[in-house]
C-alpha positions as CSV (number, residue, x, y, z in Angstrom):
1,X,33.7,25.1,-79.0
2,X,34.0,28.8,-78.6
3,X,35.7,31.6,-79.9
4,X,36.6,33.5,-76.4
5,X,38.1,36.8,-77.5
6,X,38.3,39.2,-80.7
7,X,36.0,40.0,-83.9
8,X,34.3,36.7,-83.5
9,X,33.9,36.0,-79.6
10,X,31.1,34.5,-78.3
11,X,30.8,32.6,-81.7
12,X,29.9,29.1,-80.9
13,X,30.4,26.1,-83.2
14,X,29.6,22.6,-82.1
15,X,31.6,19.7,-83.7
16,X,28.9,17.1,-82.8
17,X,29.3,14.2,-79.4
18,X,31.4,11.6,-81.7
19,X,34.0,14.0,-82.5
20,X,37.1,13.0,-81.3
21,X,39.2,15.9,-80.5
22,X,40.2,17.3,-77.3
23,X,39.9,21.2,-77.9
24,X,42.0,23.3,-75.6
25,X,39.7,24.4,-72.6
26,X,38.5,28.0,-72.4
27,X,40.7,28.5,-69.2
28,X,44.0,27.7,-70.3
29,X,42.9,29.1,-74.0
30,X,42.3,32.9,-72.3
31,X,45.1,32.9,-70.5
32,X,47.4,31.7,-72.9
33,X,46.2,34.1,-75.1
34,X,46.8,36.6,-72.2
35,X,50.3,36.1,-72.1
36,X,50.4,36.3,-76.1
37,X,48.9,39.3,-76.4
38,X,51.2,41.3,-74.0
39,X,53.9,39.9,-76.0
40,X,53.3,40.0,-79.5
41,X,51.6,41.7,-82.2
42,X,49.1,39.2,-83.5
43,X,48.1,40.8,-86.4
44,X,51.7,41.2,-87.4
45,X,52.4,37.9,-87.3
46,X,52.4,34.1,-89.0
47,X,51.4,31.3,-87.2
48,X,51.1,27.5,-87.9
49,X,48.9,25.1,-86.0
50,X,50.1,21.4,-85.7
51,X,47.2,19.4,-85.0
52,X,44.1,21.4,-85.6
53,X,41.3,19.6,-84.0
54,X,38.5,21.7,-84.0
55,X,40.3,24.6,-85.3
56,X,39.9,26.3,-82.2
57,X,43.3,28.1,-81.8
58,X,43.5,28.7,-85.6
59,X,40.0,30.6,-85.2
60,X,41.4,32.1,-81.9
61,X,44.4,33.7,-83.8
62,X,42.4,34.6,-86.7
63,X,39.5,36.5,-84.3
64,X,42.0,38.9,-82.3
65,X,43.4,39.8,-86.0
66,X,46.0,37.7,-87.6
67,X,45.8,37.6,-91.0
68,X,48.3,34.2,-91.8
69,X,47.6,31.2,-89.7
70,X,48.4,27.6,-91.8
71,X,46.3,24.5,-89.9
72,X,47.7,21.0,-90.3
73,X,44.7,18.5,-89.5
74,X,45.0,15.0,-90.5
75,X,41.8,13.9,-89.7
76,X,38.8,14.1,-92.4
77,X,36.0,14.9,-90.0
78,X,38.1,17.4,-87.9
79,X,39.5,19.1,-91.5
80,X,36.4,19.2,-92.8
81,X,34.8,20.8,-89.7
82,X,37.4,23.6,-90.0
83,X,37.2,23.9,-93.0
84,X,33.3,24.5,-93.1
85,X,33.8,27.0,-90.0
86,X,36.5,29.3,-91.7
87,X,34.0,29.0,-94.2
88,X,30.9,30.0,-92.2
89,X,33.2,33.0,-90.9
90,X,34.1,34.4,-94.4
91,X,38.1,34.0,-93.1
92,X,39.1,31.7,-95.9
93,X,42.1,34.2,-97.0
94,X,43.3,34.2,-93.6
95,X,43.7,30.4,-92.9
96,X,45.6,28.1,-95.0
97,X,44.2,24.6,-94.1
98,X,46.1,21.3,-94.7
99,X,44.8,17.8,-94.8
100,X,47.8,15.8,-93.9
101,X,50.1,14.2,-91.1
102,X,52.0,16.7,-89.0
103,X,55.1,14.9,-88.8
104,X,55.6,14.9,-92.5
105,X,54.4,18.2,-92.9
106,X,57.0,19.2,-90.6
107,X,59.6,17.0,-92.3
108,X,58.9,19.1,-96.0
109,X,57.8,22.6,-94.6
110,X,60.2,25.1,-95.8
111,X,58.0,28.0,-94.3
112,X,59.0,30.0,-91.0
113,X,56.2,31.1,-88.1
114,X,56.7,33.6,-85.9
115,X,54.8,31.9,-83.3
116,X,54.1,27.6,-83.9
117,X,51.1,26.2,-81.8
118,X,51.1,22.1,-81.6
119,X,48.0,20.2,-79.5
120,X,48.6,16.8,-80.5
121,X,46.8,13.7,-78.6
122,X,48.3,14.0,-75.1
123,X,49.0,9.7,-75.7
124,X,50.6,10.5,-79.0
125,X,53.7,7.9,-78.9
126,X,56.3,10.2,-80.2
127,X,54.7,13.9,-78.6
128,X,58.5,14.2,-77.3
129,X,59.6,14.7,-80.5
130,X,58.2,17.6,-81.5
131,X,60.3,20.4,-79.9
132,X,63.4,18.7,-82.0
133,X,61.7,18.8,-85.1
134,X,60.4,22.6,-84.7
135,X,64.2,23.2,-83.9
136,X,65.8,20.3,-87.1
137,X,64.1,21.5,-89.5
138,X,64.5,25.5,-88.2
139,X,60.2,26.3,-88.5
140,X,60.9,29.2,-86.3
141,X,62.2,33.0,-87.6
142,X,64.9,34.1,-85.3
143,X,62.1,35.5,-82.5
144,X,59.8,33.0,-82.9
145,X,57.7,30.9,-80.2
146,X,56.9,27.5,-80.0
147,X,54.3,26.4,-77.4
148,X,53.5,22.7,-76.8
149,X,50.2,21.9,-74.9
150,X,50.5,18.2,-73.3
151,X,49.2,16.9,-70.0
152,X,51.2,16.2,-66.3
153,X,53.2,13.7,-67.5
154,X,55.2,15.0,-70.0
155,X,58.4,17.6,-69.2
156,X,60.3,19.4,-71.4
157,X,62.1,21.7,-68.9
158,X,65.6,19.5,-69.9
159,X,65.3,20.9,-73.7
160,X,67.5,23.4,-73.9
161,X,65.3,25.6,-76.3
162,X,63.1,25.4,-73.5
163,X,61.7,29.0,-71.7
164,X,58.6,28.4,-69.5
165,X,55.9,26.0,-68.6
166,X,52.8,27.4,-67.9
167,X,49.4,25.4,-66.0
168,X,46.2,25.5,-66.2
169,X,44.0,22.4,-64.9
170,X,45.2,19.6,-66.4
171,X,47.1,21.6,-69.5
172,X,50.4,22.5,-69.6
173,X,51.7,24.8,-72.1
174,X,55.4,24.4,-72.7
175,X,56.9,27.4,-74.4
176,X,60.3,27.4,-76.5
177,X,62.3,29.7,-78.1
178,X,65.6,29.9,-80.4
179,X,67.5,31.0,-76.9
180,X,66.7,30.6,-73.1
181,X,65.0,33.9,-72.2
């Protein structure tokens, strides 16, 4: 894993070969990230990241200068990972880490994020549910984004807080917002 932009980039950290997450690839990270920064002010902004992995894109946010990012990781190995990381990078004010299952964190969160970031498993059975429990349970502030990555076979074009889908390789980001743009 690597941080690809910001205070920390070029900073490598290496999970170990049986770690079971599928970080978001460097491609599609930079230009996601590309389109972000041209459209919001990251340091300005909160951001919660469903499904942390490796804590790539919570590390990603943090480097280019946001200051409130909340990680939900449910798996020991991958929490503790990130945890050790936002350790070994002196950021532990900036990231609020949770050990615990998205889904019910999303079910009890009472917090708003400007800008909601979910890489789930791409087989996760119920991954189609996510964009209606962002939108349920009202996660987002009024000009908030939610961006879904998920492989070819999803579509989430029909949803109607839908905006854009953008490609890269074999990830998709789909981007929603409180209104069609």
């Amino acid at each position: 894993m690597r941080i690809i932009g910001g205070e920390f980039k070029g900073r490598h950290f290496s999970p170990g070969s049986s770690f079971k997450a599928r970080p978001t690839t460097d491609f599609a990270k930079e230009n996601l990230f590309n389109i972000l920064i041209h459209r919001i002010d990251l340091d300005e902004i909160s951001v919660l990241d469903l499904f942390g992995g490796t804590g790539s894109i919570t590390l990603e946010f943090v480097s280019r200068g946001c200051g409130k990012v909340t990680c939900v990781e449910k798996n020991y190995r991958h929490f503790s990972f990130i945890q050790a990381t936002v350790k070994t990078l002196g950021v532990e004010k900036a990231v609020h880490l949770i050990k615990g299952d998205v889904f019910r964190f999303l079910e009890k969160s009472a917090g708003k994020y400007d800008l909601i970031f979910a890489d789930p498993p791409y087989a996760l059975p119920n991954l189609e549910t996510l964009p209606e429990l962002i939108f349920q349970h009202e996660l987002l502030t009024p000009d908030g984004i939610f961006i879904l990555e998920h492989g070819k076979t999803n579509s989430f074009e029909s949803h109607p807080q839908f905006s854009e889908l953008r490609k890269y390789g074999s990830v998709h980001f789909s981007m929603f917002s409180q209104g069609k743009d």
